[in-house]
C-alpha positions as CSV (number, residue, x, y, z in Angstrom):
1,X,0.9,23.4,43.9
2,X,1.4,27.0,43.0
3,X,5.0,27.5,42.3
4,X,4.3,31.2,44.2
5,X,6.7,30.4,47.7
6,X,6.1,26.8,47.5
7,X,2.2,27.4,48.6
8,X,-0.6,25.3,47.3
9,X,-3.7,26.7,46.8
10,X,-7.3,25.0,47.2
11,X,-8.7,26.0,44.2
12,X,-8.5,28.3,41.2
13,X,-11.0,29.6,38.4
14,X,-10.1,30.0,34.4
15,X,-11.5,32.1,32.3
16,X,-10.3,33.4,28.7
17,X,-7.2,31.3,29.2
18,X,-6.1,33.0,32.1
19,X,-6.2,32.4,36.1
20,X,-8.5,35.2,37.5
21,X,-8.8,34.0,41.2
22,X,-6.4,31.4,43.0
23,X,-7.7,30.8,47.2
24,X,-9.9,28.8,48.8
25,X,-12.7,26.8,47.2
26,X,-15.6,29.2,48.9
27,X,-14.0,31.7,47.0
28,X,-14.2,30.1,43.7
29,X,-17.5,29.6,44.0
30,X,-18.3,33.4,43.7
31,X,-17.2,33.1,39.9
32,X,-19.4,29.8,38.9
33,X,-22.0,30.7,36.1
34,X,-23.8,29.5,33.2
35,X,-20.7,27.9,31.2
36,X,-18.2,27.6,33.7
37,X,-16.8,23.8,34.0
38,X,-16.7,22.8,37.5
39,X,-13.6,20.2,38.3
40,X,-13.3,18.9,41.3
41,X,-10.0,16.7,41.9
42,X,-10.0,16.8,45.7
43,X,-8.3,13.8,46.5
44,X,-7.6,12.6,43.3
45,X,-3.9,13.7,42.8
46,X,-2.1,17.3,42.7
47,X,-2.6,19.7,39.9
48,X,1.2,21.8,39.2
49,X,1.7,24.7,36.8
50,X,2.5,23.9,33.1
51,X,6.4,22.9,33.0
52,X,9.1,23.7,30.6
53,X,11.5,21.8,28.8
54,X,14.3,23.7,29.0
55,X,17.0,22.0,26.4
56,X,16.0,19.3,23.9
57,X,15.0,18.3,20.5
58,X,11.6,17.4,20.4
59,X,11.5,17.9,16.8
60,X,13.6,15.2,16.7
61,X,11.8,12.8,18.5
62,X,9.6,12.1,15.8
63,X,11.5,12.8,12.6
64,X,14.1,10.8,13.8
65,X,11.6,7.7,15.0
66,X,9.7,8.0,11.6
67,X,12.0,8.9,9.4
68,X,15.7,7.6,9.9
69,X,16.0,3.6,9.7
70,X,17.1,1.9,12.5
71,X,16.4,4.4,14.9
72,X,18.4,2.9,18.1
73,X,19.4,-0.7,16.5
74,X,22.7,-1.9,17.3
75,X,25.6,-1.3,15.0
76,X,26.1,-4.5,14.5
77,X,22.3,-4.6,13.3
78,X,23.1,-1.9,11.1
79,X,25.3,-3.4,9.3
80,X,24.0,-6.7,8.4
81,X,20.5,-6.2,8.5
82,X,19.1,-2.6,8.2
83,X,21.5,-0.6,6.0
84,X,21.4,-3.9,3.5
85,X,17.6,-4.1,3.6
86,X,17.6,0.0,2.5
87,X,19.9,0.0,-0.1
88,X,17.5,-3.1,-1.4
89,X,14.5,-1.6,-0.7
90,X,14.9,2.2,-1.5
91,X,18.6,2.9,-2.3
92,X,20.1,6.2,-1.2
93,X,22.4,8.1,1.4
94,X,21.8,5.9,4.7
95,X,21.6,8.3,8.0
96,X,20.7,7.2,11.4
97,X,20.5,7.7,14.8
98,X,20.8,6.3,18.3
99,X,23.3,3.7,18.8
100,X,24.8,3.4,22.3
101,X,28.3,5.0,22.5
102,X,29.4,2.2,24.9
103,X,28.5,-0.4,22.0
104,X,31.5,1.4,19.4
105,X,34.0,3.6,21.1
106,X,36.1,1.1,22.6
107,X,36.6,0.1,19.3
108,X,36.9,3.8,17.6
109,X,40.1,2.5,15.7
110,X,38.8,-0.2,14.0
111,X,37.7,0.0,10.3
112,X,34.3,1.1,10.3
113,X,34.7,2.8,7.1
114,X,35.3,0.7,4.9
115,X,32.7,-2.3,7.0
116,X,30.1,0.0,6.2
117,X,31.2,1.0,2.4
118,X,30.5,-2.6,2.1
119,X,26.6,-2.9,2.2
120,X,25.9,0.7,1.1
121,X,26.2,0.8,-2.6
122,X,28.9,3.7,-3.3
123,X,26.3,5.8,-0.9
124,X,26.8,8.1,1.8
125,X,25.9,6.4,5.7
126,X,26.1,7.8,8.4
127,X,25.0,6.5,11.7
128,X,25.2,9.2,15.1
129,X,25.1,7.6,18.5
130,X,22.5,8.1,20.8
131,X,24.1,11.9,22.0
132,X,24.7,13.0,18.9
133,X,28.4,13.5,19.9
134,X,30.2,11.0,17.9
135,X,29.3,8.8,15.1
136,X,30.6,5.8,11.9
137,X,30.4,6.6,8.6
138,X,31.7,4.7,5.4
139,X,34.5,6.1,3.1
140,X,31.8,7.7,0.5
141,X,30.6,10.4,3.1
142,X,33.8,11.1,4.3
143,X,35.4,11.5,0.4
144,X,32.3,14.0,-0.2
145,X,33.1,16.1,3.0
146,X,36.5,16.4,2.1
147,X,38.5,14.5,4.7
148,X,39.7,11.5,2.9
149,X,41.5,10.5,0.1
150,X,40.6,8.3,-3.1
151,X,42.5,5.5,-0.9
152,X,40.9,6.5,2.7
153,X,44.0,8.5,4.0
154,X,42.9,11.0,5.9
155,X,43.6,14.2,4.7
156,X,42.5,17.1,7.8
157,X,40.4,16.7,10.6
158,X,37.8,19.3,11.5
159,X,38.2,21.7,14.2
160,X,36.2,20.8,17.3
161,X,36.1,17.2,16.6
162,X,38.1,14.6,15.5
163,X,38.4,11.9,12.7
164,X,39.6,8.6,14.2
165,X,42.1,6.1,12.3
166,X,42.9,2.9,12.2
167,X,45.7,1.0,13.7
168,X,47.8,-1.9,12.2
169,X,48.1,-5.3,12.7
170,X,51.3,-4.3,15.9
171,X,48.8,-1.8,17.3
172,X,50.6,1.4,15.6
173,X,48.7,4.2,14.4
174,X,48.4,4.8,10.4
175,X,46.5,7.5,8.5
176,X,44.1,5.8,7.8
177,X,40.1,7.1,8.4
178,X,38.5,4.5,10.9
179,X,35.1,6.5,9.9
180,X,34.9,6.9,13.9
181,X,33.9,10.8,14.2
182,X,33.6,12.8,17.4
183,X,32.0,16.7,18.1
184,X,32.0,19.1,15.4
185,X,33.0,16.6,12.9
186,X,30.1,14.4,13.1
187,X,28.0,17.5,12.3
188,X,30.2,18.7,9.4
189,X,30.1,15.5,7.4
190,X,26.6,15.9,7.9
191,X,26.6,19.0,6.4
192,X,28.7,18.4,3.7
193,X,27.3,14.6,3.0
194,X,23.7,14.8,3.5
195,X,20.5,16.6,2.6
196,X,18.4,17.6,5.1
197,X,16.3,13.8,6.1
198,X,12.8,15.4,5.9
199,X,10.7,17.0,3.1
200,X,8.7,19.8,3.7
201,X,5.7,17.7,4.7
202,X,7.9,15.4,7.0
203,X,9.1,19.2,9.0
204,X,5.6,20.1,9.4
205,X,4.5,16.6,10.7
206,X,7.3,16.6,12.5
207,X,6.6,19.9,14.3
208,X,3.0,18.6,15.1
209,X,3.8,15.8,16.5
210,X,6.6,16.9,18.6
211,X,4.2,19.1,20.1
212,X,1.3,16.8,20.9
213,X,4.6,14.9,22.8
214,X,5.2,17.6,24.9
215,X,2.1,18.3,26.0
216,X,1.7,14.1,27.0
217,X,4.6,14.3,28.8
218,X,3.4,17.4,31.4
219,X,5.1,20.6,29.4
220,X,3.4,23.5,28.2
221,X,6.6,25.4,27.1
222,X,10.1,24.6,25.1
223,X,13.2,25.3,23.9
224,X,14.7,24.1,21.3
225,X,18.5,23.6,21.5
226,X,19.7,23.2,17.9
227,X,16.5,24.7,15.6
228,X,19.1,24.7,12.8
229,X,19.9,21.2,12.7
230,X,19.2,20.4,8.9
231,X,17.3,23.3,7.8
232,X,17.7,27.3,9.6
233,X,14.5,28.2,8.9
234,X,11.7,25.1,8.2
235,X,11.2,24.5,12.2
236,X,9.9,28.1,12.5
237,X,8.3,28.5,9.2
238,X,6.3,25.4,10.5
239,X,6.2,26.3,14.2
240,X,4.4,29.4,13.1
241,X,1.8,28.0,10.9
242,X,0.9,25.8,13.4
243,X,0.4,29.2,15.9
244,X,-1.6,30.8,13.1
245,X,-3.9,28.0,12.7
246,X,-4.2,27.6,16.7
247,X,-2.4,24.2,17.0
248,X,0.6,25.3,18.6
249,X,-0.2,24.2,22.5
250,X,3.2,25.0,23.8
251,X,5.5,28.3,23.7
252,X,8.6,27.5,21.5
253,X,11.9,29.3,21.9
254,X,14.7,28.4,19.2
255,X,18.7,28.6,19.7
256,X,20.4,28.3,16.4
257,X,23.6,27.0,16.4
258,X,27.4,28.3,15.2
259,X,29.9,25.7,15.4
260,X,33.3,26.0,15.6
261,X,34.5,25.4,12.3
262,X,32.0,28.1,10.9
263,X,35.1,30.2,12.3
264,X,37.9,28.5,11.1
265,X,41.4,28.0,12.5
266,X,42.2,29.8,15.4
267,X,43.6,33.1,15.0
268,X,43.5,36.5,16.6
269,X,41.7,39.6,15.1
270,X,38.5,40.3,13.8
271,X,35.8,37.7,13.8
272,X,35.7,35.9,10.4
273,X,32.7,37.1,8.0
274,X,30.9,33.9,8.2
275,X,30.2,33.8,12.3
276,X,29.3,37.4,11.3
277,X,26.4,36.4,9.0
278,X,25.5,33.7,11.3
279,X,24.7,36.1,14.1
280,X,22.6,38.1,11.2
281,X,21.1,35.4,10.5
282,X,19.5,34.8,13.9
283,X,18.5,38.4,14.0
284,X,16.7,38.5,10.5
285,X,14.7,35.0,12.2
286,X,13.8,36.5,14.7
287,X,12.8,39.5,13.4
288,X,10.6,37.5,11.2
289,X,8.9,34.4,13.4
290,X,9.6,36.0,16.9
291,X,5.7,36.7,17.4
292,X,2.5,34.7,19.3
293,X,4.2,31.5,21.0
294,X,7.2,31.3,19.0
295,X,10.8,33.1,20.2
296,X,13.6,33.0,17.6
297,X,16.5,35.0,18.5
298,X,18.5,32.5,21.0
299,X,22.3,31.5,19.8
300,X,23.6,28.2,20.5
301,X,27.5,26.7,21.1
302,X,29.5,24.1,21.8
303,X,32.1,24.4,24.2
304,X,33.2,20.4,24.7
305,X,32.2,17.0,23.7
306,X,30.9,14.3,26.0
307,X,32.5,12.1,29.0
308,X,31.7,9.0,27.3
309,X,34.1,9.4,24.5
310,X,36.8,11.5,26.6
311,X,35.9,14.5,24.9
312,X,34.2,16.5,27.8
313,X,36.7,19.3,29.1
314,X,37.7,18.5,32.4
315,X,40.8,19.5,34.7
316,X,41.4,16.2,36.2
317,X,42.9,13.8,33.5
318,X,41.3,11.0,31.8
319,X,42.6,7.8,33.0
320,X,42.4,5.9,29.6
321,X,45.8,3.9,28.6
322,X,47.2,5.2,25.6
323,X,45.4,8.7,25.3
324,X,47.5,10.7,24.2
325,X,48.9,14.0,26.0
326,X,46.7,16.6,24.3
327,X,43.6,14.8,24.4
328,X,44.0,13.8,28.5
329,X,41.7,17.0,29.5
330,X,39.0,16.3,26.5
331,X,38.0,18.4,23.6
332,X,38.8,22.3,23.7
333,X,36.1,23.9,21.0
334,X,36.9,27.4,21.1
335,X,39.6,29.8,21.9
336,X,38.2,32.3,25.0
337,X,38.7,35.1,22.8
338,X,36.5,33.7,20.4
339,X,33.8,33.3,22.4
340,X,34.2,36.2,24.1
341,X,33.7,38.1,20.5
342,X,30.5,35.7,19.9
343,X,28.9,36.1,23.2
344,X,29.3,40.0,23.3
345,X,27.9,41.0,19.9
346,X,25.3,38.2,20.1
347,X,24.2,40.1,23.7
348,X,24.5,43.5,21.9
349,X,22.1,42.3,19.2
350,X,19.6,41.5,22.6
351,X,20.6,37.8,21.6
352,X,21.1,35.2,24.7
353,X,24.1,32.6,24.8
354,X,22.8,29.0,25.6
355,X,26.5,26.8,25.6
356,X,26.4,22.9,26.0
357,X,29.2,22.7,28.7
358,X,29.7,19.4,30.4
359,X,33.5,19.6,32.1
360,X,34.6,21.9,34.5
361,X,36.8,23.7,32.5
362,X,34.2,23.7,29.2
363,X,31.8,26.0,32.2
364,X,34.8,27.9,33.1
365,X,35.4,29.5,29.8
366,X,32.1,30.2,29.2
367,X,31.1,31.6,32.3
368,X,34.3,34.0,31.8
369,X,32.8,35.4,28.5
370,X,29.1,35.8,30.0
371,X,30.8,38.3,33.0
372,X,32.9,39.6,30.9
373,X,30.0,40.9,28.3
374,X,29.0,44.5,28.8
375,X,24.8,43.7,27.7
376,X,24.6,40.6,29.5
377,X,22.9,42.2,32.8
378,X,20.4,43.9,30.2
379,X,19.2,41.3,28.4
380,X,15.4,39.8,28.8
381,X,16.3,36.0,28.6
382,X,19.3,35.5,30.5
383,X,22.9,33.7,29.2
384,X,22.8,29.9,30.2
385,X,24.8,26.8,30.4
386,X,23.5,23.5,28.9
387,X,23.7,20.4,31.1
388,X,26.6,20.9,33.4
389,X,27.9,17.7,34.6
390,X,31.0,18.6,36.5
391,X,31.4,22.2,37.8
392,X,33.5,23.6,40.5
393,X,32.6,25.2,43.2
394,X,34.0,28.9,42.5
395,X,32.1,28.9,39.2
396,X,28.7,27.9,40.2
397,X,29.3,30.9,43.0
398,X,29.9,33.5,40.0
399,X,26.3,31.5,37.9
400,X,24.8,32.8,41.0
401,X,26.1,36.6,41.4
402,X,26.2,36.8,37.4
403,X,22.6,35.9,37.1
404,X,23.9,33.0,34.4
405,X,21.1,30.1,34.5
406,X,21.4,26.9,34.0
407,X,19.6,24.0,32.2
408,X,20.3,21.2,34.0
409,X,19.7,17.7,33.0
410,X,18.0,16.4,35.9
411,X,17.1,13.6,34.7
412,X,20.6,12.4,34.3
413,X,21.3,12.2,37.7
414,X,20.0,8.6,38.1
415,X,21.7,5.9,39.7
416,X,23.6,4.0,37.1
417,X,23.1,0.4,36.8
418,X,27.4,-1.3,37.7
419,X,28.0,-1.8,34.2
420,X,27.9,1.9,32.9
421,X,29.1,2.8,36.6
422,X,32.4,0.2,36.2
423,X,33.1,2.1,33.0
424,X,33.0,5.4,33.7
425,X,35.1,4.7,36.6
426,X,37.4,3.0,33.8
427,X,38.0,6.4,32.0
428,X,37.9,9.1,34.7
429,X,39.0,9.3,38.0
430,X,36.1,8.3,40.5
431,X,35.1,11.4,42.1
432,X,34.8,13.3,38.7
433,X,32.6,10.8,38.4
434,X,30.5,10.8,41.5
435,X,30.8,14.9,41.8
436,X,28.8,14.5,38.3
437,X,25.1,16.6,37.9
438,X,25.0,18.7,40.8
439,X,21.4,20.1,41.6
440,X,21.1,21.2,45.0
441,X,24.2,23.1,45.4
442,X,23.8,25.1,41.8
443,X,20.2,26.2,43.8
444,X,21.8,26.8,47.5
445,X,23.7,29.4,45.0
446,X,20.5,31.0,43.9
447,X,20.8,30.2,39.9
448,X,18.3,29.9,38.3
449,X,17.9,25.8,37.6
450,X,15.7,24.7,34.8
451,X,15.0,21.2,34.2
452,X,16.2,19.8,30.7
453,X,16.2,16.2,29.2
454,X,17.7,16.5,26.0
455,X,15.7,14.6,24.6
456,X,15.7,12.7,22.5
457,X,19.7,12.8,22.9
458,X,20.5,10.2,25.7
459,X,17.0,9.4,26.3
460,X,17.5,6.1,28.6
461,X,14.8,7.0,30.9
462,X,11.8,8.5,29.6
463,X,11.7,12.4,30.0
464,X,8.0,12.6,31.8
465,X,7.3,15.1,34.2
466,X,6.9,12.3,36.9
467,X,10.1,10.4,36.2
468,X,12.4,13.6,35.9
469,X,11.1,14.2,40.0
470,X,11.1,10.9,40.9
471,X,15.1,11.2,39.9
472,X,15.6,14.1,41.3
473,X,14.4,12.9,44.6
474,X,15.5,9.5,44.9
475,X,18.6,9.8,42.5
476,X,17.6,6.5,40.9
477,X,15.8,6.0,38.1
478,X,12.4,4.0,37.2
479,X,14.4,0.7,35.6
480,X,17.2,0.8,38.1
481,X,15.1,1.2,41.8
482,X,18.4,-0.9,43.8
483,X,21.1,1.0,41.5
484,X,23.7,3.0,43.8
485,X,22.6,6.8,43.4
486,X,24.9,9.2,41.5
487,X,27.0,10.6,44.3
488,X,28.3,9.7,47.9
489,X,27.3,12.9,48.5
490,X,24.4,12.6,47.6
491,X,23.1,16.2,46.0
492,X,19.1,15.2,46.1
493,X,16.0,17.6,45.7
494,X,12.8,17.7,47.3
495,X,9.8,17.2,45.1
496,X,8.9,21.4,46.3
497,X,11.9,22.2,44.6
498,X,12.0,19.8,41.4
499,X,8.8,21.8,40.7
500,X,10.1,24.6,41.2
501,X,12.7,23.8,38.4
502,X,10.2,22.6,36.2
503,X,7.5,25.4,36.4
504,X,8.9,29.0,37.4
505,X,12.3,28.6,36.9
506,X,11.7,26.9,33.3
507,X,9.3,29.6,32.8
508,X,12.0,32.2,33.5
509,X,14.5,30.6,31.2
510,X,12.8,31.6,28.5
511,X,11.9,35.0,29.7
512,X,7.9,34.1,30.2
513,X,8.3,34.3,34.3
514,X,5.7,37.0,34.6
515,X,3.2,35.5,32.3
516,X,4.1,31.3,33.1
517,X,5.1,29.3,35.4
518,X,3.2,29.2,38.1
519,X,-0.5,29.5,39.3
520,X,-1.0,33.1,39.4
521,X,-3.7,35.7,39.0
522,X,-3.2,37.6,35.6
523,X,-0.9,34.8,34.5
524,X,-1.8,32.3,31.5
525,X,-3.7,29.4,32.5
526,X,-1.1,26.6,31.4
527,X,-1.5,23.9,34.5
528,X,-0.8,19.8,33.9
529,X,-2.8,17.2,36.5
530,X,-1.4,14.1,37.7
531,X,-2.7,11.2,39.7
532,X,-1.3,10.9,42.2
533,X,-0.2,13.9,45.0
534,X,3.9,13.7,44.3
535,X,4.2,15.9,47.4
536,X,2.4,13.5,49.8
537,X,4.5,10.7,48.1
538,X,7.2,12.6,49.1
539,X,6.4,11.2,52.6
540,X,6.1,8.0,52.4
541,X,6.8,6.0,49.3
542,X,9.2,8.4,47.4
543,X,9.8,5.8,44.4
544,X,6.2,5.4,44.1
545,X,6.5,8.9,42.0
546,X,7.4,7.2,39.3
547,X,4.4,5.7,38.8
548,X,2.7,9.1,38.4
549,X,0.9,9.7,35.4
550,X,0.0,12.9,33.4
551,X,-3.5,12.4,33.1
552,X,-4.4,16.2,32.0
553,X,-2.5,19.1,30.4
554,X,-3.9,22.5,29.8
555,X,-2.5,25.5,27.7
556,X,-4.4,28.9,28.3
557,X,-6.9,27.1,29.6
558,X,-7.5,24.5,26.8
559,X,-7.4,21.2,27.7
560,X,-4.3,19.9,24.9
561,X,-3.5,15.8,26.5
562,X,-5.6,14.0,26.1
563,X,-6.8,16.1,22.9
564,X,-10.1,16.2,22.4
């Protein structure tokens, strides 16, 4: 498969890591000589062009899994077993990841705080859910960020999130910090409470690592959705060792992120000096590791939270009892002035806007700042929108005349199995719901769609090349074959154009569509082989995709998985 017009090609020669000749196999015959390696897969499975990840955190994957204790254990795990054992066994601020929301945010108003002060030894903890979007902490990180009192009275929140409190014993609220966090706060206490987890050699193995993951799971190319998560420059300083020294098998593009508090209240006027440095910031990065496979001059933002914890911004209300009246459309981040500012001096500096949007109205905003900014139509990576769960139709029409991509999470638009599906119908009304992850509408409209996973954010089905098509065709996932798919109207792909997202269209994202992306004469010879032939599948036993395996990838014509 090509990626050129949907054509496939017989057969293709390689030579100093790029395609010279893609036809029939009596053409590539002309090139064999002394040298050449001759593979013949005929029959064997379908060879695609190297695929892009086009939002996640793969640096993550394994700092987090090595590094952070308890890396998806329940809280209740946490609490009595793992945070106990640590303080016993190497004492120090706690930080971990991965907990499912589900397990907690029912329950956001009960004293988490002060349960956790308990077993940590007068130490900061801190433990994120599996998004990243809310999180518990004890009293001690919330005194050092600021938020509490000596007694645990909550003091301010932080703009674009939310500290939670407790309620008493008749169910009334008091002022009390629950240590339940939501959006920007979970990354300010964070900031404020915690070193960065890693030490220089943990980055660089980290980077390595992250990259030898990729490349197993069928991509050749990456971006990178918050590269300034603990430290603004280590990823790249690392990243581009690893280029220098030849080891870095995928192309890398950073986004670094400015949150909403780096602003302040809102206010009209000039944009405070801080946002200001942020955005010179990215510049001097890039003008320092943008070189070989690495890109470094991409800004990140936040427009809304997540569904889960009624913090997406949607225009239908939430349907929870009790919410109250301001939070019954979710979380509203920024003022549309403000990122009107952001998005127009970031595009001036040649600097694209990628914005995690997940509600309706969270796209809306953002979408009116990317037309309304005079460089966007100049810029070489396009302005995009992170994940995109609910949408309306009028917008994804202006994606599509405004040349604003889009990096959906394909992925996500798995069947859910009736317990998640029961509760999300709990919280929103049922056709936000079912309208959620639209993919073949957002292409009818002639954006450019690029498949994203997150990962590891929300990880709950493996984010392989194979399973991500496999979803995108049946709308079911590998675990949950007899769950109900996503939609009644059911918004499915065809395996022609879940490639299509994966190869040229993630090539494009990151600006690389005319050397990646597809199997093309001239282009870089970054191609990924699988086992079985996901097209024919497509024919007859479409949920037998998912047990495709990546059995090669190539970059420049290297093989990099299995390494050698």
């Amino acid at each position: 498969f090509t990626a050129e017009n949907n054509a496939t090609a017989e057969a293709f020669v390689v030579e100093d890591g790029k395609f010279v000749y893609v036809g029939n196999a009596a053409g590539a015959k002309a090139y064999e000589k002394e040298g050449f390696q001759v593979i013949d897969y005929t029959g064997k499975g379908l060879v695609i062009p190297g695929c892009t990840e086009g939002h996640g955190h793969f640096v993550g994957i394994d700092a987090i899994a090595r590094m952070l204790p308890g890396f998806r254990a329940s809280y209740q795990d946490l609490v009595t077993t793992i945070i106990p054992n640590k303080m016993k066994d190497n004492p120090g601020p706690f930080l971990s990841f991965g907990w499912a929301t589900l397990d907690v945010v029912k329950f956001s108003t009960n004293d988490y705080a002060s349960e956790i002060e308990k077993v940590s030894n007068g130490n900061p903890a801190i433990m994120m859910d599996s998004g990243g979007h809310s999180a518990v902490c004890n009293r001690t990180a919330l005194k050092k960020a600021g938020l509490i009192d000596e007694d645990g009275h909550k003091i301010k929140d932080v703009r674009g999130g939310e500290v939670i409190t407790i309620l008493d014993d008749n169910g009334n609220p008091t002022n009390i910090a629950s240590g339940f966090l939501t959006d920007e706060a979970v990354m300010y206490v964070l900031e404020q409470s915690f070193g960065a987890p890693l030490d220089e050699a943990g980055y660089l193995q980290a980077c390595q690592n992250a990259v030898k993951e990729l490349n197993k799971r069928g991509f050749t190319s990456y971006m990178d959705a918050y590269i300034n998560a603990f430290d603004d420059a280590l990823t790249y300083q690392y990243l581009a060792q690893m280029d220098k020294a030849g080891t870095l098998t995928a192309n890398v593009m950073g986004y670094y992120t400015i949150r909403s508090y780096d602003w302040g209240l809102p206010k009209e006027g000039a944009m405070p000096q801080r946002v200001i440095d942020k955005l010179n910031r990215v510049q001097s990065l890039s003008n320092q590791y943008t070189k070989g496979h690495v890109q470094a001059n991409g800004v990140k933002l936040f427009a809304d939270g997540v569904v889960e914890t009624y913090t997406g911004w949607i225009s239908e209300e939430y349907t929870v009892p009790g919410l109250p009246e301001n939070k019954k459309h979710g979380n509203i981040i920024w003022e549309q002035s403000e990122v009107d500012a952001i998005v127009a001096q970031a595009n001036a500096k040649g600097m694209p806007v990628h914005v995690h949007t997940f509600g309706d109205l969270a796209c809306n905003q953002i979408i009116n700042a990317y037309c309304a900014s005079p460089s966007a139509s100049s810029l070489k990576i396009r302005n995009s929108l992170a994940h995109v769960r609910n949408i309306s139709d009028a917008d994804i029409t202006r994606c599509g005349q405004n040349n604003i991509g889009i990096a959906s999470n394909l992925i996500w638009h798995a069947g859910d199995p009736d317990s998640i599906r029961s509760y999300f119908y709990s919280i929103m009304p049922k056709q936000v719901y079912e309208d959620g992850y639209p993919m073949k509408k957002l292409l009818n409209a002639g954006i450019v769609v690029s498949s994203s996973t997150d990962a590891p954010c929300g990880e709950m089905i493996l984010g392989t090349v194979p399973n991500i098509i496999g979803v995108t065709v049946t709308g079911l996932g590998p675990s949950c074959l007899d769950a109900k798919p996503l939609g009644e109207k059911e918004d499915l792909l065809t395996v022609s154009e879940a490639l299509q997202c994966l190869t040229i269209n993630g090539a494009s994202s990151l600006g690389l569509e005319n050397e990646r992306g597809s199997i093309k004469v001239g282009k870089y010879a970054d191609f990924v082989v699988l086992d079985q032939d996901v097209l024919e599948l497509e024919k007859t036993d479409k949920t037998a995709i998912f047990h495709t395996n990546v059995t090669n990838t190539y970059f420049e014509g290297k093989q990099v998985y299995p390494v050698k």
